[in-house]
N, C-alpha and C positions, 0 to 999 in steps of 0.2 A: 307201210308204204315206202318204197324206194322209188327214188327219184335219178336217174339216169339223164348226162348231159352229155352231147357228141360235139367233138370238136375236129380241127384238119382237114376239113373239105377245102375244094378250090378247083381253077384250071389249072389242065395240065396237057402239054403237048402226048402225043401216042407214042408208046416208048418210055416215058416216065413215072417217076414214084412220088408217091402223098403215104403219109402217115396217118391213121386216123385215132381219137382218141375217145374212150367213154368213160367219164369219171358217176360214181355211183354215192348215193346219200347213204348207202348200206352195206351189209355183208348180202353177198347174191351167191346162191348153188354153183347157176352155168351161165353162161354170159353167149350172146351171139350177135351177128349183124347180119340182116337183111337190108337188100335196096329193093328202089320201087321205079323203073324208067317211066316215063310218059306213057300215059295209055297202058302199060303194061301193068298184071300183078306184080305184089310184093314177093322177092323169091327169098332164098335161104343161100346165105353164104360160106360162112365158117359158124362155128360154135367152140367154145372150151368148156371143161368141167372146172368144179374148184381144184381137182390134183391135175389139170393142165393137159388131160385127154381132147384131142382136137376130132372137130370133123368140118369137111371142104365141101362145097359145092363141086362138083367135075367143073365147070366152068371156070375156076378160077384157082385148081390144085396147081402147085409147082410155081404160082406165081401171088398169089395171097399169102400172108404170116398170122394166124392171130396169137396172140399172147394177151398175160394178163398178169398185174403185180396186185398181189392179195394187199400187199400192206397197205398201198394207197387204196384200193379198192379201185383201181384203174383197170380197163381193159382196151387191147388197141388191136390194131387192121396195118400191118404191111402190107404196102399197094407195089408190088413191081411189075413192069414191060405192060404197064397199062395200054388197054383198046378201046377205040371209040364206044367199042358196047358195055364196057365198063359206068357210063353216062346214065348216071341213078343219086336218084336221094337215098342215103345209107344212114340207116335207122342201127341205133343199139338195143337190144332185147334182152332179160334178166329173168330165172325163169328156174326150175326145181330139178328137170330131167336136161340130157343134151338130145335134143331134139332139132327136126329139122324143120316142123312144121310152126305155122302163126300160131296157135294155139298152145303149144307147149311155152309158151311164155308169158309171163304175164304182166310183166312192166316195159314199160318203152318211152324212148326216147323223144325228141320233136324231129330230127332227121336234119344229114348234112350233107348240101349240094356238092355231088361228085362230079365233073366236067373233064372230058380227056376227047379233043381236038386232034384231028387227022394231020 
């Protein structure tokens, strides 16, 4: 059982950066983040493998980062030129393939409020 914690949520004016962080109770494959807006499904954001293969959502290519240091077992979310639609609870996901769908992962986080103000 891995246990996954998300940290770096917050407001933030449109235009700006938040860092976000998910530290892991274990060793995880792929690591990813989905958010969830209001009313809205849960989408798919980024993903890495263990050797640091990425994949983007189109919605947030050229302006998300994700990374991830094996040794802490950490994995994180560069947020830049954040937009109001960015405004979601962003969940960390741990999981065997890099996938982009809810199902290819099978541990997750509690989720951390992301706010970006016009």
């Amino acid at each position: 059982q891995v246990q996954l914690v998300e940290s770096g949520g917050g407001l933030v004016q449109a235009g700006g950066s938040l860092r976000l962080s998910c530290a892991a109770s274990g060793r995880t494959a792929t690591r990813a983040w989905f958010r969830q807006a209001p009313g809205k499904e849960r989408e798919f954001v980024a993903a890495i493998s263990w050797s640091d293969i990425t994949a983007y959502a189109d919605s947030v290519k050229g302006r998300f980062t994700i990374s991830r240091d094996n040794a802490k077992n950490t994995m994180y979310l560069q947020m830049n030129s954040l937009k109001p639609e960015d405004t979601a609870v962003y969940y960390c996901a741990a999981g065997r393939t890099l996938g982009r769908r809810i199902d290819d992962y099978n541990y997750w986080g509690q989720g951390t409020q992301v706010t970006v103000s016009s």
